[in-house]
C-alpha positions, 0 to 999 in steps of 0.5 A: 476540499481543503489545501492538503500539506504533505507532512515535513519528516525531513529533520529526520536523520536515516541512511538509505540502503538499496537492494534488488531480489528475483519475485515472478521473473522480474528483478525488483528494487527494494530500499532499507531505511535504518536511523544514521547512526545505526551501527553495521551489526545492529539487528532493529525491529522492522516494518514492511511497507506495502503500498497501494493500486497504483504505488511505487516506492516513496509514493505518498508513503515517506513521512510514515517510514520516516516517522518509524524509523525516527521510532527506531525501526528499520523500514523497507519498501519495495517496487512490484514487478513492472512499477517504479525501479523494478523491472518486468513486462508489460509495464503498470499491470496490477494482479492482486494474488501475483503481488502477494506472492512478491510481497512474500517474496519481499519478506524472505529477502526482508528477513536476510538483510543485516541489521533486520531482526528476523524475529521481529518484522511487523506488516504495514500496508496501505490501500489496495496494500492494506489487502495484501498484508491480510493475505500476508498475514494469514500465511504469516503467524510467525510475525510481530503484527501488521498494520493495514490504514485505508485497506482495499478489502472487498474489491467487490464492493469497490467496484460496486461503488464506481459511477456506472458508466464509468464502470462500464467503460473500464470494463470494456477496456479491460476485456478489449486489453485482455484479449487483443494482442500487442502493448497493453491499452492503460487508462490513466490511475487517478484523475481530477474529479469526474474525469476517466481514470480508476480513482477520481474521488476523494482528491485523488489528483491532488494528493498526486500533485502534492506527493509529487512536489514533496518527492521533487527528484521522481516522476509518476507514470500515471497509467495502469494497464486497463486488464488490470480492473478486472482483477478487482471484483474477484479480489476480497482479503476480508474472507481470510480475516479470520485467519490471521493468528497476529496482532492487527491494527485496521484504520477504516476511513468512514468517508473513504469512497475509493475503497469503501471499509467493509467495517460490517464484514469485518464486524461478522468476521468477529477476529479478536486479534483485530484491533478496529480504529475508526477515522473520519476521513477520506481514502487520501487524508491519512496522507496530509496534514493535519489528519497524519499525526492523528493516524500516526499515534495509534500506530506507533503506539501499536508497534510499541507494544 
């Protein structure tokens, strides 16, 4: 596999602005990045980042946001409950139909944020994220369009494609985890190749090592609760495709092994508004040189219109 570089965005100039908002019982922290010389009364078009599995805030997401905000978009970004600077109980557990409801959440305080135009929010999400915003979008016609890259959108046919063994030892994790009282058992969220952790492929560990010397100021806790696998075979966001009423751009990675693009069950859904970019790459390569200029002018392209 070839070195990965983590794109530069740093020449980018934007103000930081932090907030929180109540979503299932938890206060969650949430970031609005506006171009510096925004001015106080100014109302920009904005971009709802979603990350993926194991994400939180910055996590192999900032040159993205800063590429839009460069664009002129305001972007926010946002940690689930019981992730990264949100708080919540137990810690690193993923429930697919509970972060849609907090994503829905994230884009009602989203829309009351000075400097949003309300009228002009478009969803972005990447990975197990690209799943949520289906599920966002089809609630949501009211919306400029949405943007998934690398989506997770059949978690059946994710967790056909883990080594069996593995499979099998996640799952009876996940069931012990389930039932047994007490702290959560956590396997680890990604892993070299071949070694125990829900994503091992695709240089799963590396882009976690070069996001992680990017961000330099964070840390990773690099653990998921193990309940949280059994959530996925259960999880298929491409059944609601055909109920999204708004512009769509989809980028599936041919090569994508952590979660598989069902470009045939998107070809059967048949949604016109539904705009299908095919790249050959891997589940981690939009993130890096010298594959992200190529994932990114499509996108911009989109939001331009």
């Amino acid at each position: 596999m070839k070195s990965r570089r983590y794109p530069d965005t740093s020449h980018v100039r934007l103000r930081a602005i932090k907030s929180t908002f109540m979503a299932e019982g938890a206060l969650c922290g949430a970031t609005l990045y506006v171009p510096a010389d925004t001015a106080p009364d100014q109302e920009l078009p904005t971009i709802l980042m979603l990350g993926g599995w194991g994400s939180i805030q910055r996590a192999l997401t900032s040159s993205f946001a800063h590429s839009f905000v460069e664009a002129g978009f305001a972007v926010m970004e946002f940690d689930y409950p019981g992730w990264g600077d949100s708080g919540g109980f137990p810690r690193q557990g993923i429930d697919p139909w509970r972060r849609t409801r907090v994503a829905d959440t994230a884009l009602a305080h989203l829309k009351s944020q000075p400097m949003v135009a309300a009228h002009q929010i478009t969803l972005w999400g990447t990975s197990f994220g690209g799943g949520h915003v289906v599920d966002l979008a089809s609630q949501h016609p009211e919306l400029k369009g949405a943007i998934i890259q690398v989506p997770m959108l059949d978690g059946l046919t994710a967790t056909l494609a883990t080594p069996p063994l593995r499979l099998l030892k996640l799952v009876a994790l996940g069931v012990w985890d389930l039932v047994k009282p007490g702290a959560p058992i956590y396997v680890p969220t990604l892993g070299r190749e071949g070694e125990f952790a829900t994503m091992d492929r695709d240089g799963a560990w590396e882009a976690m090592e070069v996001a992680l010397a990017a961000w330099k100021d964070r840390s990773y806790d690099n653990r998921v609760a193990a309940r949280s696998v059994l959530t996925m075979p259960f999880y298929r966001p491409w059944l609601r495709l055909k109920d999204v009423k708004i512009p769509m751009l989809m980028i599936g990675a041919t090569g994508d092994t952590v979660a598989p693009f069902v470009a045939d069950k998107v070809k059967r859904v048949g949604n016109p508004n539904v705009q299908v970019m095919l790249i050959d790459a891997n589940h981690f390569d939009p993130y890096f040189d010298s594959l992200f200029p190529e994932v990114l002018a499509p996108q911009l392209k989109f939001l331009a219109r």
